[in-house]
C-alpha positions in Angstrom: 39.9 -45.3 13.5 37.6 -45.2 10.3 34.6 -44.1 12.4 36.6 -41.5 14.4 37.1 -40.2 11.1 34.0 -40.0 9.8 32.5 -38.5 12.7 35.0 -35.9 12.7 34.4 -35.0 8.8 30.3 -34.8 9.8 31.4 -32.8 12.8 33.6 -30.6 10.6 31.1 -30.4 7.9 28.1 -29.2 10.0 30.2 -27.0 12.0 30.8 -24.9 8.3 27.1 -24.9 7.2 26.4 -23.3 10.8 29.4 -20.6 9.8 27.8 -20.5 6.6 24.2 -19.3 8.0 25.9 -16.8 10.4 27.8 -15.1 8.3 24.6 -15.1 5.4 22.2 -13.8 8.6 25.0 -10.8 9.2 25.6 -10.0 5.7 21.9 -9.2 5.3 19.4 -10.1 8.3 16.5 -8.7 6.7 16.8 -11.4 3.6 17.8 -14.3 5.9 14.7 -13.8 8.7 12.6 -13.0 5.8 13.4 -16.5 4.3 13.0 -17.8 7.8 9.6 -16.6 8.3 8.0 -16.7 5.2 5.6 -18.6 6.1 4.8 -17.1 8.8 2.6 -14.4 6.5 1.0 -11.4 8.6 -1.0 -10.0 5.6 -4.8 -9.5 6.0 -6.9 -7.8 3.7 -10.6 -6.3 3.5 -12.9 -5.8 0.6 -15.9 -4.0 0.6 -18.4 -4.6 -2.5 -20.5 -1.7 -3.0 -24.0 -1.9 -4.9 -24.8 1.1 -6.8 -27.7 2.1 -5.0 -27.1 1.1 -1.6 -28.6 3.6 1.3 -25.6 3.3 3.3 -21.8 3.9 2.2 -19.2 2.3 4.3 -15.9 3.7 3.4 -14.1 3.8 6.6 -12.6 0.7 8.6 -10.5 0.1 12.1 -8.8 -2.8 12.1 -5.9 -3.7 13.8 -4.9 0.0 15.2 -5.1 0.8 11.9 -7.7 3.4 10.1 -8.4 2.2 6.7 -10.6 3.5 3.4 -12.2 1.5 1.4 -13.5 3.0 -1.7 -14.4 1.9 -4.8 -13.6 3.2 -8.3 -15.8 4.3 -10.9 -15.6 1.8 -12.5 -15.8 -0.8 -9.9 -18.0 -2.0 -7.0 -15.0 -3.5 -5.0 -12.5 -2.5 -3.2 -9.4 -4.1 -1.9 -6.9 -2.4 0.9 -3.7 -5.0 2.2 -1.5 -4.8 5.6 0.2 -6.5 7.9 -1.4 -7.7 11.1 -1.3 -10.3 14.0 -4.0 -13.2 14.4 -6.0 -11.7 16.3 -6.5 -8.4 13.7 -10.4 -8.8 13.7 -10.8 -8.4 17.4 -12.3 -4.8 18.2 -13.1 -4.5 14.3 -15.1 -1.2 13.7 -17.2 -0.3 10.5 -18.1 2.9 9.7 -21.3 3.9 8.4 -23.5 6.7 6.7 -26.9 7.1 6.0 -26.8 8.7 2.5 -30.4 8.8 1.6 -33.3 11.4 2.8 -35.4 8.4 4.7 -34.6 7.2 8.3 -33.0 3.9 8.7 -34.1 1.8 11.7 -32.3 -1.3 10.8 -29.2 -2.7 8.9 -27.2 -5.9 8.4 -23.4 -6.3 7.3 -22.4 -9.6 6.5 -18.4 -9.9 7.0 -17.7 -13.4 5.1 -14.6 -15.2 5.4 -13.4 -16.3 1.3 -10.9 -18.7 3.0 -13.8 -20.9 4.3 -14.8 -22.2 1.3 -12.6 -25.0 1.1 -15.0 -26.3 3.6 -18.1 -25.6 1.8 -20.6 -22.2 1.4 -18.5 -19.5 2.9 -18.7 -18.7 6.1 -20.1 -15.0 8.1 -20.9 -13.2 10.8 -22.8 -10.3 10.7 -22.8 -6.4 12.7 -26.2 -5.0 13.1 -27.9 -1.6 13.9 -31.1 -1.3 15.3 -33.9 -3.7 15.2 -35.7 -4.9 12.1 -39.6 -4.5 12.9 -41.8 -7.6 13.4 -45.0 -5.6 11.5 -45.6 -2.4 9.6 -46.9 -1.1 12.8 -44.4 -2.2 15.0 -42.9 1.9 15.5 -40.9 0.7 18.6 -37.4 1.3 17.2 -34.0 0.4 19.0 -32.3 3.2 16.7 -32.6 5.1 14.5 -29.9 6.8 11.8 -30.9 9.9 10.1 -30.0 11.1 6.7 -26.7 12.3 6.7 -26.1 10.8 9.6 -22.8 8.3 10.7 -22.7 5.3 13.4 -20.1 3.0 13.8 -20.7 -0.6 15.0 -17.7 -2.7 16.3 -16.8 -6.3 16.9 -17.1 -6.4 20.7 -14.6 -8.4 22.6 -18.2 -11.2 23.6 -19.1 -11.0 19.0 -15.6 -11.5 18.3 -15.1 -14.5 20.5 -18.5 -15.8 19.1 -17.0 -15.2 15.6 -13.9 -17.5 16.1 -16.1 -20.3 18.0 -17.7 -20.4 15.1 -15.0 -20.3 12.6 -13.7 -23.3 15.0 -16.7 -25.5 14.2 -15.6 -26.0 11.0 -11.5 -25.7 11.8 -10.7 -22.3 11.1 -8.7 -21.1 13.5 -8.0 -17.8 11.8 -8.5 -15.6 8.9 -7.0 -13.5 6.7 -9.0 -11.9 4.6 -12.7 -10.9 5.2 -15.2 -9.6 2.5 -18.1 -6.9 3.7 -21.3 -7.1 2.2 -24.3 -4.9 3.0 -26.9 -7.5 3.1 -30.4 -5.3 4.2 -31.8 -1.9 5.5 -35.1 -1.0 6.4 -37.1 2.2 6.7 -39.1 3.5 9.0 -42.1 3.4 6.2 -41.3 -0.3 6.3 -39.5 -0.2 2.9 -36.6 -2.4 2.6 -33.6 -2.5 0.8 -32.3 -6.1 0.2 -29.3 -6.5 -2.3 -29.9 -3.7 -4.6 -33.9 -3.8 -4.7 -36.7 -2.7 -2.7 -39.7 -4.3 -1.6 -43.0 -3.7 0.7 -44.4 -5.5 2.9 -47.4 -7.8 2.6 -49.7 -6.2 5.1 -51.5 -9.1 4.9 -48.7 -11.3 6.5 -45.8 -9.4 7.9 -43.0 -12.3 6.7 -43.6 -11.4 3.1 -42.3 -8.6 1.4 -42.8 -8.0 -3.0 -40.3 -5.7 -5.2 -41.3 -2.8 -5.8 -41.1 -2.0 -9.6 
């Protein structure tokens, strides 16, 4: 008799925290699934750092369905834009870019790194590239080239972007939310290249070495 009781006062008891969540859920749905899902977080977010000098400016961004503008204040080199997207946001990313000097550019490298990755060691990052970076200083057989003034945009193809989460996978990243751009090098068709803010020449006495210019 004791335990009939008890079961019914459990029974009784559960059955009121159930009428409890219902009637929390149709006061305000958004605050209860909200609370349900929290962790469940859909934000991303993409930040371009810009050097001062750089020969390309890379203001505009697809990602997700979404058209997004990245630019920096005067006062900073970063910049920082947040949204909501699914897992799989990266896939079909598209950068923007635009040659902003007076040479030709025959060859670029953006470095998208992945902050989160860290935890595991040096961050991790996959790169987009235009063109072909020549082997010598006459090497004049160019895959592209960008003129002044001219745009390109270069996307995360469905083959890079599966690539790009096989290789998050080798060190357990599934996904990502939050990538970094960096503009790693350029090169010119006079075999000048930019790399991180300087220039340099070639060595035309071995094509592997480059000096600064000053």
């Amino acid at each position: 008799m004791l335990r009939q009781n008890f079961k019914k006062l459990v029974s009784n008891f559960t059955a009121l925290i159930l009428l409890s969540v219902c009637l929390f859920i149709a006061s305000n749905p958004r605050a209860a699934l909200g609370s349900v899902f929290s962790w469940q977080s859909h934000q991303k977010s993409i930040t371009k750092y810009q050097h001062r000098n750089q020969p390309l400016h890379f203001d505009k961004v697809r990602a997700a369905g979404k058209l997004i503008e990245l630019k920096a204040g005067s006062e900073s080199q970063e910049s920082q834009v947040e949204f909501d997207a699914d897992d799989d946001w990266m896939k079909g990313l598209a950068v923007t870019f635009k040659n902003t000097t007076d040479k030709n550019i025959v060859y670029f490298r953006l470095l998208l790194i992945f902050p989160e990755t860290e935890t595991a060691g040096p961050p991790m990052a996959h790169q987009m590239i235009f063109g072909r970076s020549p082997k010598d200083s006459n090497d004049r057989n160019y895959d592209n080239v960008l003129k002044p003034g001219e745009e390109v945009e270069l996307t995360l193809n469905d083959d890079q972007y599966g690539k790009m989460q096989n290789f998050l996978k080798s060190r357990s990243f599934d996904k990502v939310s939050t990538v970094r751009l960096f503009l790693e090098t350029a090169i010119f068709d006079d075999d000048i290249m930019w790399l991180g803010g300087d220039l340099w020449r070639r060595n035309p006495n071995d094509p592997n070495q480059w000096f600064p210019i000053r």
